[in-house]
SEBAKE-177205 format. One record per residue (C-alpha): x, y, z. Coordinates in steps of 0.02 Angstrom, whole numbers, plus 50000, padded with zeros to 5 digits. Each point is the difference from the previous one (the first is absolute). Example, Ala and Ser with C-alpha at 12.3 -4.5 7.8 and 13.67 -1.06 7.14 Angstrom:
# SEBAKE-177205
506154977550390;500695017249967;
END
This chain:
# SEBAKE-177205
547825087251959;501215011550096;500655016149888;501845001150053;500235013649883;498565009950050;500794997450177;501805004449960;499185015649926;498985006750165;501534996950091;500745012449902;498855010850036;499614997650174;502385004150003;499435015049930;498805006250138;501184989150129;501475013949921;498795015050025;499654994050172;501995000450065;500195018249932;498595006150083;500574997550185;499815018350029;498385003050056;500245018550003;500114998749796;498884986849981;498314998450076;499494984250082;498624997649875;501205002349853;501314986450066;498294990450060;499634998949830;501494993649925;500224987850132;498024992549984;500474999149806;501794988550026;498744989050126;498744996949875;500894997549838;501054988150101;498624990650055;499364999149845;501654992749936;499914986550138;498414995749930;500304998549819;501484989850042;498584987950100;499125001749821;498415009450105;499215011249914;499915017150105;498455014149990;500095016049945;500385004750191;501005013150105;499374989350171;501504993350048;498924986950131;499314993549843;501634996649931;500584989050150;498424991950003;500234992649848;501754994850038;499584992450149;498524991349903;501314991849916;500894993550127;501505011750019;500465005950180;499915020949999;499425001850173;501705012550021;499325012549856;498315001650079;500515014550102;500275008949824;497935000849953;500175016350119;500715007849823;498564998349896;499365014950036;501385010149913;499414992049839;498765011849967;499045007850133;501525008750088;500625007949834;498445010650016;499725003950172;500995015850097;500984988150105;499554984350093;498995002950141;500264979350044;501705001950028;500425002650178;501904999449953;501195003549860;500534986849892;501524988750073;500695003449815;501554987950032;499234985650084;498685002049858;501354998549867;500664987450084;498204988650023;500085003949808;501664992849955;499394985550079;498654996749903;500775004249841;501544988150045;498694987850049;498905001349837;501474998949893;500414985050069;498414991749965;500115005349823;501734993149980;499634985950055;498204997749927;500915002549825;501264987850013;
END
């Protein structure tokens, strides 16, 4: 049975980290693995949302691949978020490392934002909907 207010609550979460994200366009302030953070956390809370809205139960998981999988388990079309499972390594491992010797570029900190919004917009949706 789907948990719309388990949902509505991770989405306000995931705002919160969305909000941290669009303050932290500076990358001489904040560090790629900071903002990194932040922006793996608004991906997988909002996943998660999506999910309980499906009524899916979710694992105790920071692998955002996992997430989708389930999702598209159930039928729901997420091949546009796929490119976000690059993130889940901010959701621990970077936190702890001195820098990110993966990443052959900086962040693209507003098209990131933006790929967020979209999912946000598009999970919100769902739950609306779902909860009608």
């Amino acid at each position: 049975m789907a948990d719309f207010e388990h949902a509505r609550s991770l989405l306000r979460m995931a705002h919160k980290d969305f909000n941290a994200l669009t303050g932290m366009l500076d990358s001489a302030v904040f560090a790629d693995e900071i903002f990194g953070f932040h922006l793996q956390q608004a991906i997988e809370k909002t996943l998660k949302a999506w999910l309980c809205a499906y009524g899916i139960a979710y694992p105790p998981t920071h692998d955002l691949a996992r997430l989708l999988s389930l999702l598209e388990k159930a039928g729901t079309d997420v091949e546009q978020f796929w490119p976000l499972v690059q993130f889940t390594i901010f959701a621990v491992q970077a936190r702890y490392e001195d820098g990110l010797a993966d990443m052959d570029e900086p962040l693209e900190r507003a098209i990131e934002i933006d790929n967020v919004r979209v999912l946000l917009a598009t999970t919100e949706k769902v739950v609306a909907e779902k909860s009608k």
